[in-house]
C-alpha positions as CSV (number, residue, x, y, z in Angstrom):
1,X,-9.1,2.0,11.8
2,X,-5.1,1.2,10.9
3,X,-4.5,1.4,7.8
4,X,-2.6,-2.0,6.4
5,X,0.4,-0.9,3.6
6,X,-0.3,-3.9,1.9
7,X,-3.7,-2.9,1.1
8,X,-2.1,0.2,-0.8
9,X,-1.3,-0.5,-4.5
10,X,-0.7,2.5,-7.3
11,X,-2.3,1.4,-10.8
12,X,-3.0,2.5,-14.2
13,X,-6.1,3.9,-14.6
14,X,-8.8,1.1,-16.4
15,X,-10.9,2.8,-19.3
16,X,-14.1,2.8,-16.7
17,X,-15.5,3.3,-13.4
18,X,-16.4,-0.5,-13.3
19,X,-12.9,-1.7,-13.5
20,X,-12.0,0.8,-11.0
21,X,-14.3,-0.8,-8.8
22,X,-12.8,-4.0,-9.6
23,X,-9.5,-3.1,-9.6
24,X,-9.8,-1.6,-6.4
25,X,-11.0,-4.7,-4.7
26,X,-7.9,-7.1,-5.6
27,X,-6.0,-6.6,-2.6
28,X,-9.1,-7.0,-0.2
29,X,-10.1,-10.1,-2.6
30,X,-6.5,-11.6,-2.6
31,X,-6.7,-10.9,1.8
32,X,-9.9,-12.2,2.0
33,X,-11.5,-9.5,3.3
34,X,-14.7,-9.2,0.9
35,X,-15.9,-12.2,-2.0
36,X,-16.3,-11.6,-5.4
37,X,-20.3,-10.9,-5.0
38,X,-19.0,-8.4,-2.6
39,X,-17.5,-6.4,-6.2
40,X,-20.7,-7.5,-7.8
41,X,-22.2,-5.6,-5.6
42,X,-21.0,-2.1,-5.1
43,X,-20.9,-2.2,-8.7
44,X,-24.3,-2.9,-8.9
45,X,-25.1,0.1,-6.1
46,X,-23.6,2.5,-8.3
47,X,-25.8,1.3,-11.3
48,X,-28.9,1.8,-8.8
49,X,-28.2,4.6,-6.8
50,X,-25.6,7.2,-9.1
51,X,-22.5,8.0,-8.3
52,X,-22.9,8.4,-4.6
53,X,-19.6,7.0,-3.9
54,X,-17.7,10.1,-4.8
55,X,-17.2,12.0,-2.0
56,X,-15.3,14.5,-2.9
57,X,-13.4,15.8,-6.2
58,X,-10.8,12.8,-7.0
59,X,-12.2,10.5,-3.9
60,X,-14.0,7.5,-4.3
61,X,-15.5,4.6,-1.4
62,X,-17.0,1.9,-3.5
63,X,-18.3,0.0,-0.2
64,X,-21.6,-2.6,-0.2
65,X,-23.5,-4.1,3.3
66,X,-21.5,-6.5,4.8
67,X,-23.9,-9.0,3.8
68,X,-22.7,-8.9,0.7
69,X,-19.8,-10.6,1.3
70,X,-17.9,-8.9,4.0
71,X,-15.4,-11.6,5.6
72,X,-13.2,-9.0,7.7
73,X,-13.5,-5.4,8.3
74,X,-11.0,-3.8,6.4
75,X,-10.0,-1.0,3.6
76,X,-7.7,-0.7,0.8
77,X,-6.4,2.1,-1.2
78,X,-5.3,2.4,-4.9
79,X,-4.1,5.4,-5.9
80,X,-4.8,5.7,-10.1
81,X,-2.5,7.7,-12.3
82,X,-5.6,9.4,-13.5
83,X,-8.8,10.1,-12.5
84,X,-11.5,8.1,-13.9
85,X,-15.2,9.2,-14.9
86,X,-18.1,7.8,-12.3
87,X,-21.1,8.8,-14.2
88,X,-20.2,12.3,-14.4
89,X,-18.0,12.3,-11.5
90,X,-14.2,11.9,-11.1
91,X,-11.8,9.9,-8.9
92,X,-8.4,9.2,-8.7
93,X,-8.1,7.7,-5.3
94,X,-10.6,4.7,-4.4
95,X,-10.7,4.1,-0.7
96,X,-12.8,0.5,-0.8
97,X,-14.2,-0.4,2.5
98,X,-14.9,-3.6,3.7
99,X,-17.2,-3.1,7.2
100,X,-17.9,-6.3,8.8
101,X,-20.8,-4.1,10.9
102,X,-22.9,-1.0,10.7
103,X,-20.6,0.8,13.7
104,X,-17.5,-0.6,11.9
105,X,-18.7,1.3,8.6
106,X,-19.4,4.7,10.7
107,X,-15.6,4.2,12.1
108,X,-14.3,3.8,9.0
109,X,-16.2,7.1,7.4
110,X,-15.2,9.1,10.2
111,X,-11.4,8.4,10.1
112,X,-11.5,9.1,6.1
113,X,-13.0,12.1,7.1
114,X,-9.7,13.1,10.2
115,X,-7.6,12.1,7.1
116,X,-9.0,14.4,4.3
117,X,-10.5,17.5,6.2
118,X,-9.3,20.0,4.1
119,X,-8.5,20.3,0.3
120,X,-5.1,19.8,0.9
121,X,-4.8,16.6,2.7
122,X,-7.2,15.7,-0.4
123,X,-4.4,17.1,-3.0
124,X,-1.5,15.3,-1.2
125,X,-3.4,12.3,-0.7
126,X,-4.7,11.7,-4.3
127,X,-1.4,13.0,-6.0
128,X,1.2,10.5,-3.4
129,X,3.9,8.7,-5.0
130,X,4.1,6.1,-2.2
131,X,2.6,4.1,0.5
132,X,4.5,6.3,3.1
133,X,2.8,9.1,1.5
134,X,-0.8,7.4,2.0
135,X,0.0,6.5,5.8
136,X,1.2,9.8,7.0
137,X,-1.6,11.4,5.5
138,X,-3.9,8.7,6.9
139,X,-2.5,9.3,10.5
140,X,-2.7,13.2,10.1
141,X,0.9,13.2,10.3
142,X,1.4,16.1,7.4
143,X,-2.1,18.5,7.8
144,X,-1.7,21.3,6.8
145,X,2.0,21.4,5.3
């Protein structure tokens, strides 16, 4: 999956996971990529099923079925300025994946995975300044630096 820089964005942390879900979304909203039931949604997974969406300490994927609301297969990044609590969890980097199909989402899952295999592409990634930052990272171009 290539990565779009204008689905990157750097925030202020919101006071709760919710908004972060919310927040998150705006560029795929604003790109139509997802709907607004889409945010409903994951939000509403996360009520249901726990905080399964942190994957690892300071990552996040909010992400729904795309019959949620899925109008193009696509993922954004934001990048808080701190990490926020997910029902006993924290992230500061919410990676929120828009897969228009069940192969797309296992795509998607397995390049986050090339891009954060070890715990410091994880460091760099949720601690970048920029959107070059994010894209190197994303395209393994600084593992293990």
């Amino acid at each position: 999956m290539k990565l779009k820089e204008e689905l990157i964005c750097f925030k202020a942390a919101p006071s709760n996971w919710k908004e972060a879900i919310r927040v998150s979304s705006e560029l795929l909203l604003a790109n139509e990529y997802i709907t607004p039931a889409f945010v409903d949604k994951m939000i509403a997974n996360v009520d249901e099923f726990g905080p399964y969406i942190v994957i690892a300490p300071g990552i996040a994927i909010p992400h729904s079925r795309p019959e949620h609301g899925v109008l193009n297969g696509g993922a954004s990044i934001t990048i808080f300025d701190q990490e926020i609590d997910v029902q006993g969890f924290t992230a500061k980097a919410f990676i929120t994946l828009a897969c228009s199909h069940d192969t797309e989402h296992l795509e998607m899952l397995a390049q986050v995975a090339k891009s954060l295999a070890s715990d410091a592409d994880i460091e760099r990634f949720i601690n970048a300044t920029s959107k070059e930052q994010i894209l190197k990272i994303w395209r393994n171009d600084e593992h293990s630096n």
